[in-house]
C-alpha positions as CSV (number, residue, x, y, z in Angstrom):
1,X,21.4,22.9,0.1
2,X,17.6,24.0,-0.6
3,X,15.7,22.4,-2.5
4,X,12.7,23.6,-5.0
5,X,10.0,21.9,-7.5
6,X,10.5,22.3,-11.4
7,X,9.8,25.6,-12.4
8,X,9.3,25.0,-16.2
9,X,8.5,22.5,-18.9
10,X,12.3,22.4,-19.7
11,X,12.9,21.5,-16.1
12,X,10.4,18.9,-16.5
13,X,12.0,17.4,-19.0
14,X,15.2,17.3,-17.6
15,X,13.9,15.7,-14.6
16,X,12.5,12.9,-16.8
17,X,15.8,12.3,-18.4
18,X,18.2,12.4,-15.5
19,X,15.6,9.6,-13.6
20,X,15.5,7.5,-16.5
21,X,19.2,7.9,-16.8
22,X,19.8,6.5,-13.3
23,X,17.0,3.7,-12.6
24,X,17.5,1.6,-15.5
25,X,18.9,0.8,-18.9
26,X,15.2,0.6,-19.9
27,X,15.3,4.6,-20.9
28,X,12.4,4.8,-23.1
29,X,9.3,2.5,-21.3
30,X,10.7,4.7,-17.7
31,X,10.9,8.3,-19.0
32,X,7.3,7.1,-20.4
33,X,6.2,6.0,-17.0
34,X,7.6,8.8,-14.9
35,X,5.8,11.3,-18.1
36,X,2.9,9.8,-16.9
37,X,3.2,10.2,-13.3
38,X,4.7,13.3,-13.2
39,X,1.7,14.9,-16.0
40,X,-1.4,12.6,-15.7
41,X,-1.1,11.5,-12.0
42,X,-3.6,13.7,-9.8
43,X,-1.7,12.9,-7.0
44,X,1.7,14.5,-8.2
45,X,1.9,18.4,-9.0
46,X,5.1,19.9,-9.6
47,X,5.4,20.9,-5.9
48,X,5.5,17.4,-5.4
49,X,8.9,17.1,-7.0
50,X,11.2,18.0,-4.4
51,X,14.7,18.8,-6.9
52,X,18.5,20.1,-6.2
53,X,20.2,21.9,-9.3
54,X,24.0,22.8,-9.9
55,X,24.8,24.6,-12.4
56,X,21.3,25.7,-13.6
57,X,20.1,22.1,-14.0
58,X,18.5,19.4,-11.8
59,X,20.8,17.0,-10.3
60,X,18.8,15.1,-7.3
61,X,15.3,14.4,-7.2
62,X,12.9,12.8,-4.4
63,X,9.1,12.7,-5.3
64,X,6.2,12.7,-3.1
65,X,3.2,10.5,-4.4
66,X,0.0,11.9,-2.4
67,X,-2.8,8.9,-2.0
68,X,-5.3,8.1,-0.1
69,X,-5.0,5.2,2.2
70,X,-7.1,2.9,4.1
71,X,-6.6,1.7,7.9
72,X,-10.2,-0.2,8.2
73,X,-12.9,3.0,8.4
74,X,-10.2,5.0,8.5
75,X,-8.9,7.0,5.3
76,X,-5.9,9.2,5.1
77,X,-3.5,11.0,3.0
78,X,-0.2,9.4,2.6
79,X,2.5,10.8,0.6
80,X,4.7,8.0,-1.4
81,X,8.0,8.4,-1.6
82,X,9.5,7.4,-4.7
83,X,12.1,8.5,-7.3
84,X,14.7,9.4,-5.3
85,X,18.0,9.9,-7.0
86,X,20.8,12.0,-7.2
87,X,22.4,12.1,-10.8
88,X,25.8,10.0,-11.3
89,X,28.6,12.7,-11.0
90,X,27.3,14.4,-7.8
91,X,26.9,11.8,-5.3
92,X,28.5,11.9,-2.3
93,X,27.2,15.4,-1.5
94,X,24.0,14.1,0.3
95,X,21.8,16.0,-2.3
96,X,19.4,13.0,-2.4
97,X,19.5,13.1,1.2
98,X,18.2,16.6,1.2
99,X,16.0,16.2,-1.2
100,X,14.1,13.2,1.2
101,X,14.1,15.8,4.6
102,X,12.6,18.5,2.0
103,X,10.1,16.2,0.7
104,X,9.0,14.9,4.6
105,X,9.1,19.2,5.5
106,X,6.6,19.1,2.2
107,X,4.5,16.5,3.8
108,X,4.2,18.0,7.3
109,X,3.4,21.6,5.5
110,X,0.5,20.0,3.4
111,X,-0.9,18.4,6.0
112,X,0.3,14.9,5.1
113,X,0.2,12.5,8.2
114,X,2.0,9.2,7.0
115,X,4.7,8.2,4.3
116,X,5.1,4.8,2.5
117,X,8.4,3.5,0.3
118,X,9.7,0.9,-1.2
119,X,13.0,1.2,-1.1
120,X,16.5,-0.2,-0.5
121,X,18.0,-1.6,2.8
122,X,19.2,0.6,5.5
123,X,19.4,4.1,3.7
124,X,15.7,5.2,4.3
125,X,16.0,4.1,8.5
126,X,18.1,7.7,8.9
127,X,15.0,9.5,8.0
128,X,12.5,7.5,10.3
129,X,11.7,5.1,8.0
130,X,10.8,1.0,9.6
131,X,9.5,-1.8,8.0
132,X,5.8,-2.2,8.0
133,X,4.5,-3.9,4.8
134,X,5.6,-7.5,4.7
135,X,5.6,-10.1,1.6
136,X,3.2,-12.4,1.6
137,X,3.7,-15.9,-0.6
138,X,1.4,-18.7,-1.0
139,X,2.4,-21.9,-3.1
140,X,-0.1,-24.7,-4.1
141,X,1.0,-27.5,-6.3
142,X,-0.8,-27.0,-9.8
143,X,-2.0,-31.0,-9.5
144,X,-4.1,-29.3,-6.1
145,X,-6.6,-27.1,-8.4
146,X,-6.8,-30.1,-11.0
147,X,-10.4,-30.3,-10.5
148,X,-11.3,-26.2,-10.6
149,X,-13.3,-25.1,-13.8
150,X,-13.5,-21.4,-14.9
151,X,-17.1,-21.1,-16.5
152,X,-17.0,-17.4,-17.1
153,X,-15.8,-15.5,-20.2
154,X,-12.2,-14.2,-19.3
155,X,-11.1,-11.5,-21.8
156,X,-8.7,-8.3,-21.6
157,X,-10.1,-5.4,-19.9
158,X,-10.8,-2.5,-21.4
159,X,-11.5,1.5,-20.4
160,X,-15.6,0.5,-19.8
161,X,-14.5,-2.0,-17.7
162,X,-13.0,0.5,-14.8
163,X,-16.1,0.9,-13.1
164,X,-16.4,-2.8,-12.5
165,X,-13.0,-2.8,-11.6
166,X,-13.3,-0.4,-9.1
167,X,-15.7,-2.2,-7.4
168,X,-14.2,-5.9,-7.3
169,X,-10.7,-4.0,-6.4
170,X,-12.6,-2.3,-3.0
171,X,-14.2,-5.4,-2.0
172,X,-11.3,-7.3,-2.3
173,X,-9.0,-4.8,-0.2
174,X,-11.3,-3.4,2.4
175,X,-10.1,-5.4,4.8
176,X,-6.4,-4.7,4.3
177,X,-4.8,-2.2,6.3
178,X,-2.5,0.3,4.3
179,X,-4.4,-0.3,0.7
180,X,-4.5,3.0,-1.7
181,X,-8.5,4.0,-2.2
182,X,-8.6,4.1,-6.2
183,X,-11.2,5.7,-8.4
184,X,-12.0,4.8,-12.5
185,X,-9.3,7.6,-13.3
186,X,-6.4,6.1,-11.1
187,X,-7.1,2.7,-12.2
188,X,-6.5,3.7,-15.4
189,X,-3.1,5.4,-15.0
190,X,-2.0,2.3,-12.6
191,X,-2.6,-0.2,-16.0
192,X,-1.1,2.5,-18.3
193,X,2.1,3.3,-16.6
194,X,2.4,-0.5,-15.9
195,X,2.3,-1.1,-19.6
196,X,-0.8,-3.3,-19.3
197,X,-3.2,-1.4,-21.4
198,X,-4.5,-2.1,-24.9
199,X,-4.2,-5.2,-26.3
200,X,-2.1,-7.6,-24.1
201,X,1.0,-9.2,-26.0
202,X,2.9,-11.6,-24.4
203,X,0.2,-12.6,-22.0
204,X,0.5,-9.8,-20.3
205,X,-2.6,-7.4,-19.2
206,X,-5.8,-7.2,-16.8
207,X,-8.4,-10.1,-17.7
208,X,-12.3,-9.4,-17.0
209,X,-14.1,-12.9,-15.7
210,X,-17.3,-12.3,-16.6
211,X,-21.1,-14.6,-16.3
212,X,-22.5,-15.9,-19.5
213,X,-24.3,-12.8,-21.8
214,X,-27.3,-12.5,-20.4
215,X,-26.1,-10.6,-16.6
216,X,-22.6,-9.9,-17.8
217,X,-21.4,-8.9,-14.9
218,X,-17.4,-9.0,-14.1
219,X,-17.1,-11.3,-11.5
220,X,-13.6,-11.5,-11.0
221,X,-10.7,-9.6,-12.6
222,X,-6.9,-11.0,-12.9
223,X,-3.8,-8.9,-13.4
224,X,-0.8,-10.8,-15.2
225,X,2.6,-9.6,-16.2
226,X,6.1,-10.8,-16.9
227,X,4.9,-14.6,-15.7
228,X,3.3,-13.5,-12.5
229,X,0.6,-12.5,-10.3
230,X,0.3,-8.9,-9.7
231,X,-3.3,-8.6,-8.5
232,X,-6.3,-9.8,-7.9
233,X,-9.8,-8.0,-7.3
234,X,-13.3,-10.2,-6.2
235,X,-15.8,-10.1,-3.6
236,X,-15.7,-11.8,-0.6
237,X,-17.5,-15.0,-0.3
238,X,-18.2,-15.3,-4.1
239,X,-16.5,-19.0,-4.1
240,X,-17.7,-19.6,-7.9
241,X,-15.2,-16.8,-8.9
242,X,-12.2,-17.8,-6.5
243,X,-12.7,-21.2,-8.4
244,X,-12.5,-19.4,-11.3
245,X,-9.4,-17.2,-11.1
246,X,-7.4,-20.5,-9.5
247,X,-8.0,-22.9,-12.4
248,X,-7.1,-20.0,-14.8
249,X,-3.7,-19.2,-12.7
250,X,-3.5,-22.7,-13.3
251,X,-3.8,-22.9,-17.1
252,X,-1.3,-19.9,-17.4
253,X,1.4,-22.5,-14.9
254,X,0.9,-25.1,-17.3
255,X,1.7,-23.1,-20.2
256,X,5.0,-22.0,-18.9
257,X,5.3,-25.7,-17.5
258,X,5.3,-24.6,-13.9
259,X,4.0,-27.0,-11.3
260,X,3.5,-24.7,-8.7
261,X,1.3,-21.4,-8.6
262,X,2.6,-18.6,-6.7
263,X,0.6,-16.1,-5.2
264,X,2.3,-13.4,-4.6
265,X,1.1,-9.9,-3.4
266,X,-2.2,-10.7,-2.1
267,X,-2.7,-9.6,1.4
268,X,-4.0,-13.2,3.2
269,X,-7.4,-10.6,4.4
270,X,-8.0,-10.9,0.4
271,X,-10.8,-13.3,-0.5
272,X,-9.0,-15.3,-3.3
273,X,-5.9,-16.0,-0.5
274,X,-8.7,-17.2,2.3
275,X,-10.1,-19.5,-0.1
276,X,-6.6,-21.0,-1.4
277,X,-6.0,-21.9,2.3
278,X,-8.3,-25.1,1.6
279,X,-5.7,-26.2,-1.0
280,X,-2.2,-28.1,0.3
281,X,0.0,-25.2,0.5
282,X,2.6,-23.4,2.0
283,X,2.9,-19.8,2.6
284,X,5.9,-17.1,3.7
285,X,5.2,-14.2,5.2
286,X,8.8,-11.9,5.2
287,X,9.3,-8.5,7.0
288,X,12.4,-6.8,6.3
289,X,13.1,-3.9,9.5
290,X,15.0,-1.1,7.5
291,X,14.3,-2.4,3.2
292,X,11.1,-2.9,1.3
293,X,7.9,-2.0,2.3
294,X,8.8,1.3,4.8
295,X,6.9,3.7,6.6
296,X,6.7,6.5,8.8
297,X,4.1,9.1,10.9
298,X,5.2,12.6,9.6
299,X,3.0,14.0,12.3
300,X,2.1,12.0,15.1
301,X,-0.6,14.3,16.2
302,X,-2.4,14.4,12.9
303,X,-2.2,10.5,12.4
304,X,-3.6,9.9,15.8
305,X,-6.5,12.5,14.9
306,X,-7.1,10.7,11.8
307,X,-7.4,6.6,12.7
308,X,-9.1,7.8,15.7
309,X,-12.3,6.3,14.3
310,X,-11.0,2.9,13.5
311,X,-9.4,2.6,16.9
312,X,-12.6,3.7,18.6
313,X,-14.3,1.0,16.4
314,X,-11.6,-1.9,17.1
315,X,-12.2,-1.3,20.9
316,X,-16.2,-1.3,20.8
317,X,-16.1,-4.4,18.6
318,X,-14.5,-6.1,21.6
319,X,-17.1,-5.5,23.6
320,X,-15.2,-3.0,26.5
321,X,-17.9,-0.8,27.7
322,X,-16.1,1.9,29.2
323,X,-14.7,5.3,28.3
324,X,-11.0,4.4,27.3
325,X,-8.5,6.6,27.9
326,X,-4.9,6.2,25.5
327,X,-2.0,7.6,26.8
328,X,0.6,7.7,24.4
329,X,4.4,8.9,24.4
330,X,5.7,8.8,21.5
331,X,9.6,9.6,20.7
332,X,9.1,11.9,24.7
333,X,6.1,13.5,23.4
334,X,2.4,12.5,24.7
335,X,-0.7,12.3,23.4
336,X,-4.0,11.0,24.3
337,X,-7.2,9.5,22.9
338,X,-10.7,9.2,24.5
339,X,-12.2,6.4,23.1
340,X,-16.2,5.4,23.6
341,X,-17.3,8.7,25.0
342,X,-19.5,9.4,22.8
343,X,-21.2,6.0,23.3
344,X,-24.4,5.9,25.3
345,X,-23.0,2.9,27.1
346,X,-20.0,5.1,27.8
347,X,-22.2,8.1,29.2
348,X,-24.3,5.8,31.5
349,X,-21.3,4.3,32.7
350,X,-18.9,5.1,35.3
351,X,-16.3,2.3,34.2
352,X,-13.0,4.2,32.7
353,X,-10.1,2.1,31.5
354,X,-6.8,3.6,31.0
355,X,-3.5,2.6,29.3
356,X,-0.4,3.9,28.8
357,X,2.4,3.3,26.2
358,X,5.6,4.4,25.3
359,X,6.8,3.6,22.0
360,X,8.6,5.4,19.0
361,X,6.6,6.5,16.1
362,X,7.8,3.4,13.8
363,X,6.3,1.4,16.7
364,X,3.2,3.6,16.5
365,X,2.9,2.7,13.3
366,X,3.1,-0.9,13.3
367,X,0.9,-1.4,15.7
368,X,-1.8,0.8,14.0
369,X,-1.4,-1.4,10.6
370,X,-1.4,-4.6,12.7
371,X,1.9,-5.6,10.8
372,X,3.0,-7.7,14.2
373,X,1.6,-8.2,17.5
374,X,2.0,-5.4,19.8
375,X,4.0,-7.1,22.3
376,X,6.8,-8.1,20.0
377,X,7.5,-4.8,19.2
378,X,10.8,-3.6,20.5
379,X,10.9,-0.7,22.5
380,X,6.9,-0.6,23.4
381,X,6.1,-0.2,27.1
382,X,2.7,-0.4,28.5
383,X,1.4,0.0,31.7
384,X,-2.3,-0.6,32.9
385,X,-4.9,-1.9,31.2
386,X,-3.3,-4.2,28.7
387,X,-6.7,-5.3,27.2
388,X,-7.3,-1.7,25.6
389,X,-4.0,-1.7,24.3
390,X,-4.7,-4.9,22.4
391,X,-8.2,-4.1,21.3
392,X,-6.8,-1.1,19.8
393,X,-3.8,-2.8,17.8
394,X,-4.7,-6.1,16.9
395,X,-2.3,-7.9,14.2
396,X,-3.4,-7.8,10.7
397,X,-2.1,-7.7,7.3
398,X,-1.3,-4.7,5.9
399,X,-0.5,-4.2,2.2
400,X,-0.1,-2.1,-1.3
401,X,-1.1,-3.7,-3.9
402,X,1.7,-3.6,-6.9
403,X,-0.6,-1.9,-9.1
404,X,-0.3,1.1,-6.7
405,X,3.6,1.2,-5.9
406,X,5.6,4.4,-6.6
């Protein structure tokens, strides 16, 4: 079974219609999404669409969404894996199956270090997939944010608005492991494809908190749809505009007579889920090991080369002054990083620390987003100097903001 990218227009189009054949009943709004993604999207070509055919036409489908993600000063490629289907009347054959090995052979051939899903339990694991990106939930009793005003003017966004967007959406996520690095132009397909352009019906759409008319400056922005959350993007510190985004969650509860407000896919290293932590709350944090948010290295060596510079940074941030050596085997194979060497401390000094660990590349991965602790990892040996080992992979909170999914 070899698989192959749409070769023509027609193809294209048949593509579009098997997909939004098999997701949903919803065929229109999702062969208008996937147009979108599969035309507009400057992180999908059609090599990118990793297809099957019998019988002349296209019959399974797995596509790989290239972005750009961030693991603290770190930025690499990752290749999302979405779409993957294999039309009603051939499953069975493990087309779609193929079509995910030819999509992770695309990857490693481009260059590609790391892969992210979202996808169902169990079925990705055979192809090296673990969990990695939890859920995170906070609820706060409406009655809580009683007393919280929103003093800015809060209107629907619009395409002059990106630039501010931009900004409030990188301040906000800098800090979260795993987020997607967007520009004006992606910002733009993410609200299009999500149906929240143009004049919001329903309540749905991205709302712009801006200061009174003389600055004018977006502040805050909020994005709402279907009744919930999806996303929120401020800078950190900037208490006036947490205030302000809270008491108008709140309005938008009390409309649909909710007394609680849920927020829901905000990584807790985001400003506006720091500041809620003042409020009486409750919050869930839920990992599933082979479902939901996945992830796996598609070349271990390339990954390490990459988020060399973060580790290197999380280690000098901890003070060790010594040249660090990393042994890693991972899945049998080893690698090593030298960390701090090109520090002058590191030069003058004859101090070297050295660690070794064995893990799997799921593990590896993990422990590089900080999605648990390192030592409740199963399967991760290490021997020596434990400190370097936890300087380097210190939990966190890694996320993908729904704006971004594939």
């Amino acid at each position: 079974m070899r698989a192959d990218h749409p070769r023509t227009r027609r193809e294209l189009e048949d593509l579009l219609d098997m997909l939004a054949r098999v997701f949903s009943h919803r065929y229109d709004s999702l062969r208008r999404t996937f147009s979108t993604d599969f035309s507009r999207d400057p992180g999908v070509t059609p090599e990118h669409l990793r297809v099957i055919r019998r019988g002349g036409r296209i019959v399974a489908h797995a596509g790989v969404y290239e972005k750009q993600v961030r693991i603290g000063r770190a930025v690499l490629r990752m290749g999302g894996l979405g779409c993957v289907a294999c039309a009603p009347e051939f499953r069975g054959e493990g087309l779609a199956s193929a079509c995910v090995r030819d999509a992770l052979a695309f990857m490693r051939h481009e260059g590609i270090p790391l892969s992210f899903l979202f996808g169902i339990d169990r079925f990705y694991t055979r192809f090296g997939y673990a969990g990695c990106l939890p859920r995170y939930e906070m609820k706060i009793a409406c009655r809580e944010l009683t007393e919280l005003r929103n003093p800015f003017e809060t209107r629907p966004q619009s395409a002059r608005d990106l630039p501010e967007l931009v900004r409030l959406y990188e301040a906000a996520s800098k800090d979260t492991p795993g987020a997607v690095v967007r520009d004006a132009r992606r910002f733009g397909l993410a609200i299009e494809r999500n149906g929240l352009a143009g004049d919001p019906r329903g309540g749905n759409g991205v709302f712009v908190f801006r200061e009174g008319r003389s600055a004018r400056r977006a502040r805050a922005y909020a994005v709402w749809k279907d009744g919930s959350l999806w996303e929120v993007g401020l800078e950190g510190g900037d208490e006036a505009a947490c205030q302000a985004v809270l008491a108008w969650l709140r309005s938008r509860c009390e409309e649909m007579s909710e007394k609680e407000l849920h927020l829901t896919g905000l990584s807790p290293a985001h400003p506006l889920w720091r500041y809620a932590l003042r409020f009486n709350h409750s919050r869930e944090t839920g990992l599933s090991w082979t479902g939901g948010g996945m992830g796996r290295i598609v070349d271990v060596a390339a990954f390490l080369e990459a988020v060399r510079p973060e580790l290197e940074a999380r280690v000098a941030a901890v003070g060790i002054e010594a040249e660090c050596h990393l042994r890693l085997e991972v899945d049998g194979s080893p690698h090593e990083l030298v960390l701090g060497r090109t520090h002058q401390f590191a030069r003058a000094s004859s101090l070297v620390m050295v660690a070794r660990v064995r893990c799997s590349q799921q593990a590896l991965l993990q422990m590089t987003l900080g999605t648990l602790p390192f030592d409740s990892i199963p399967g991760v040996a290490v021997e020596g100097e434990r400190a370097l080992v936890a300087a380097a992979f210190p939990e966190s909170s890694p996320c993908i903001y729904r704006l971004d999914a594939f």
